[in-house]
Structures are given as structure tokens and as C-alpha cells.
N, CA, C and O of each residue as an XYZ file, in Angstrom:
232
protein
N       0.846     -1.169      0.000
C       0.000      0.000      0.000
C       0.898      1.242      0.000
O       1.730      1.400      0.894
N       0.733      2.153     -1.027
C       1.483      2.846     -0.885
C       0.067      4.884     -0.084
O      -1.147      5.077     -0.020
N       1.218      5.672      0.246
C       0.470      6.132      1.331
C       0.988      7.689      0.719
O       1.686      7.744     -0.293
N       0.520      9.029      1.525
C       0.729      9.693      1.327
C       0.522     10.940      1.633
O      -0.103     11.447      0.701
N       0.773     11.879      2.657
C       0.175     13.057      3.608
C       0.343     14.317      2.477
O       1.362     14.936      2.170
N      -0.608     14.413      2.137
C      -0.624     16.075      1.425
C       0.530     17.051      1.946
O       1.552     17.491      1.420
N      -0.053     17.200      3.178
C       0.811     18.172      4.250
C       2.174     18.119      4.663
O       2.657     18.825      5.548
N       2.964     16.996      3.787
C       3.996     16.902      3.762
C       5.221     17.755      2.513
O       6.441     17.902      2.459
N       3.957     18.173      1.603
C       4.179     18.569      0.410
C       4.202     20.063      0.539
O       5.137     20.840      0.345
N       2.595     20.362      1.020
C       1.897     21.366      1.143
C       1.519     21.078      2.227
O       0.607     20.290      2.476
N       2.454     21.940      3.335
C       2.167     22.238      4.665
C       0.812     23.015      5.289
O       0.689     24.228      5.124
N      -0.035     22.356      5.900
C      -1.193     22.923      6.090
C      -2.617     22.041      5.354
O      -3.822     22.234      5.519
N      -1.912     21.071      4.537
C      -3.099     20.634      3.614
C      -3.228     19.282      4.885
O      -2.369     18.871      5.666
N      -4.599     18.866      4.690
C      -4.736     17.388      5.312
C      -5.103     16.157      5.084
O      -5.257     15.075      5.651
N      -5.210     16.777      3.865
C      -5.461     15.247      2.737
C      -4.475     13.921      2.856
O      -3.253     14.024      2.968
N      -5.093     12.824      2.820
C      -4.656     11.897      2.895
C      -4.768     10.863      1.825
O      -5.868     10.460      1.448
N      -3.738     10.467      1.375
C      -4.035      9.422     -0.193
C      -3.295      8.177      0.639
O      -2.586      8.121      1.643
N      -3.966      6.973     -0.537
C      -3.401      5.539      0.024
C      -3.812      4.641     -1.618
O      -4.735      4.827     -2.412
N      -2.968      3.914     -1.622
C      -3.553      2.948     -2.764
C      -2.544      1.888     -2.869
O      -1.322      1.922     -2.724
N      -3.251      1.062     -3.120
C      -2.277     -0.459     -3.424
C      -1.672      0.104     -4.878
O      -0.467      0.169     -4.638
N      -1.860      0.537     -6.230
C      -0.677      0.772     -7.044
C      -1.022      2.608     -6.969
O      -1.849      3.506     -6.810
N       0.719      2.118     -7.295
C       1.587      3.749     -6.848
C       0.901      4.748     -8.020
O       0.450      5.782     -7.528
N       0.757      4.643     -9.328
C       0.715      5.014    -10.490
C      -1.148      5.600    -10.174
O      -1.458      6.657    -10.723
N      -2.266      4.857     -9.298
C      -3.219      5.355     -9.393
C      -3.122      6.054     -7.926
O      -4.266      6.135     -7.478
N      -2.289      6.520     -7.136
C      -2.227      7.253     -5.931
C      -1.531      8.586     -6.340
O      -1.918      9.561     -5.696
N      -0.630      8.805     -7.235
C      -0.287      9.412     -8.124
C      -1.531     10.437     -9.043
O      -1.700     11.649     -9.174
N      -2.108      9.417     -9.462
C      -3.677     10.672    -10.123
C      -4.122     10.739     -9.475
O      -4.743     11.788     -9.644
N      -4.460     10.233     -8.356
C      -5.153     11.081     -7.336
C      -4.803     12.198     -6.507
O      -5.620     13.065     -6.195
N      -3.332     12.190     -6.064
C      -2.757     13.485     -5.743
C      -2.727     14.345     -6.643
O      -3.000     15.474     -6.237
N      -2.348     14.198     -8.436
C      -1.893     14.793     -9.399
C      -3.862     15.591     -9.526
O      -3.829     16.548    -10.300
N      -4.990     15.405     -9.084
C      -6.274     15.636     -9.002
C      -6.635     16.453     -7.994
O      -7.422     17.363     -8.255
N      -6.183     16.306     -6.775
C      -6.441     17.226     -5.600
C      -5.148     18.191     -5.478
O      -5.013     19.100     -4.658
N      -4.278     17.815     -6.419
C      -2.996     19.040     -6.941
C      -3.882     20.151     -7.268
O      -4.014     21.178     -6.604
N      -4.619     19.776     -8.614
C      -5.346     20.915     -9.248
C      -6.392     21.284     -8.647
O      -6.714     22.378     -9.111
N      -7.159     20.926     -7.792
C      -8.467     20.978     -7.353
C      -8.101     22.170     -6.377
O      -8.050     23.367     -6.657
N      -7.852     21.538     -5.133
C      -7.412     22.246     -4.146
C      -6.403     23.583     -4.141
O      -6.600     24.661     -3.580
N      -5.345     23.191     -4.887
C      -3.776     23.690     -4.932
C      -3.489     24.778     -5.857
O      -2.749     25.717     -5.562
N      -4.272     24.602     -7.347
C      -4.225     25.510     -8.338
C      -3.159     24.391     -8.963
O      -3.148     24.405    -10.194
N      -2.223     23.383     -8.317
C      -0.831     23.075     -9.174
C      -1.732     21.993    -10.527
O      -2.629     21.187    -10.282
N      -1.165     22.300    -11.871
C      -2.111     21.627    -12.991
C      -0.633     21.021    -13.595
O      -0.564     19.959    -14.214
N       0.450     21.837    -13.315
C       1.658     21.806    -14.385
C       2.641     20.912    -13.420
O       3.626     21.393    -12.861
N       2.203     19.453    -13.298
C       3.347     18.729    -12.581
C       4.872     18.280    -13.271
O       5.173     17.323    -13.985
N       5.730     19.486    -12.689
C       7.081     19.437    -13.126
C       8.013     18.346    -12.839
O       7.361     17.360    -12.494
N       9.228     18.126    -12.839
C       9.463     17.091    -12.663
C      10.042     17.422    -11.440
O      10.157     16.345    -10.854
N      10.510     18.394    -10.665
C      11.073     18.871     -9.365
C       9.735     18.701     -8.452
O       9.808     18.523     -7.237
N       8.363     18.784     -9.250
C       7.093     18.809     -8.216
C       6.990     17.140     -7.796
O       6.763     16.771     -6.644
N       7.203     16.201     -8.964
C       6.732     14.835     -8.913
C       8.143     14.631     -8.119
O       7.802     13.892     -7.194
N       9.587     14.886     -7.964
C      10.132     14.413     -7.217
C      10.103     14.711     -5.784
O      10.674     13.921     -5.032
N       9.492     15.787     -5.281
C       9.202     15.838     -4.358
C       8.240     15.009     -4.175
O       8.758     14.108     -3.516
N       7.275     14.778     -4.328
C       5.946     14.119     -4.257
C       6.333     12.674     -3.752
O       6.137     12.156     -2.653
N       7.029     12.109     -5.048
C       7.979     10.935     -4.619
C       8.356     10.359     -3.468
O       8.016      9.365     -2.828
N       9.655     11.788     -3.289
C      10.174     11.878     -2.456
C       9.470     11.259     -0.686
O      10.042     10.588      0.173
N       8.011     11.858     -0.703
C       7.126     11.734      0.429
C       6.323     10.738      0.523
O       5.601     10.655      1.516
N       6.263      9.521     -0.751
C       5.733      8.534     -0.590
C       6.396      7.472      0.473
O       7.604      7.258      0.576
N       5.386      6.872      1.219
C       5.779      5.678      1.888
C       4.505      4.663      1.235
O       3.372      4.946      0.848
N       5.400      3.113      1.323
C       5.220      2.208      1.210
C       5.172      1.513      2.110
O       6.257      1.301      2.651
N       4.091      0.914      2.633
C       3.524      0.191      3.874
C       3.050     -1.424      3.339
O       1.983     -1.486      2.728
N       3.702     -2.504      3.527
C       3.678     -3.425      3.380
C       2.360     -4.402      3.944
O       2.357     -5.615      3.734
């Protein structure tokens, strides 16, 4: 399961993502990016951070 605190990204946010594959936890952040955030233009410094904050919970 991979996991994922908004507020780790974007301090203050409290969204919480989770999904067994990484790739659909991914559009779902890359969705409440734009929704919430205004962010539409995921750069590649944005997705490595993003990355960066994923955990994987076995």
C-alpha cells in the first residue's frame, strides 16, 4: 500500500491518499494538486518531491 500526507508537500493541507498501485495514488494526488492547490503543471522537481514523500507500507 502505498500512502501519502498532502501536508507533507503542502504544509497545512490534510489530505490523505493511500492505494495499493503507486501510479493510481499518483492521479489522485496529481487531481487534488489541481483541485485544491491551483498546481495543474506537474514538473518534474514537483513529482520528485511528491515521490520523495511517498511511503510504502507493506
Amino acid at each position: 500500500m502505498f500512502k501519502l500526507a498532502c501536508g507533507d508537500v503542502m504544509p497545512g493541507c490534510a489530505a490523505r491518499f493511500e492505494h495499493a498501485d503507486r501510479d493510481q495514488l499518483l492521479a489522485q494526488v496529481a487531481g487534488h494538486a489541481a483541485e485544491t492547490h491551483g498546481i495543474t503543471d506537474i514538473t518534474p522537481p514537483v513529482l520528485a518531491l511528491v515521490e520523495s514523500k511517498l511511503a510504502f507500507v507493506a
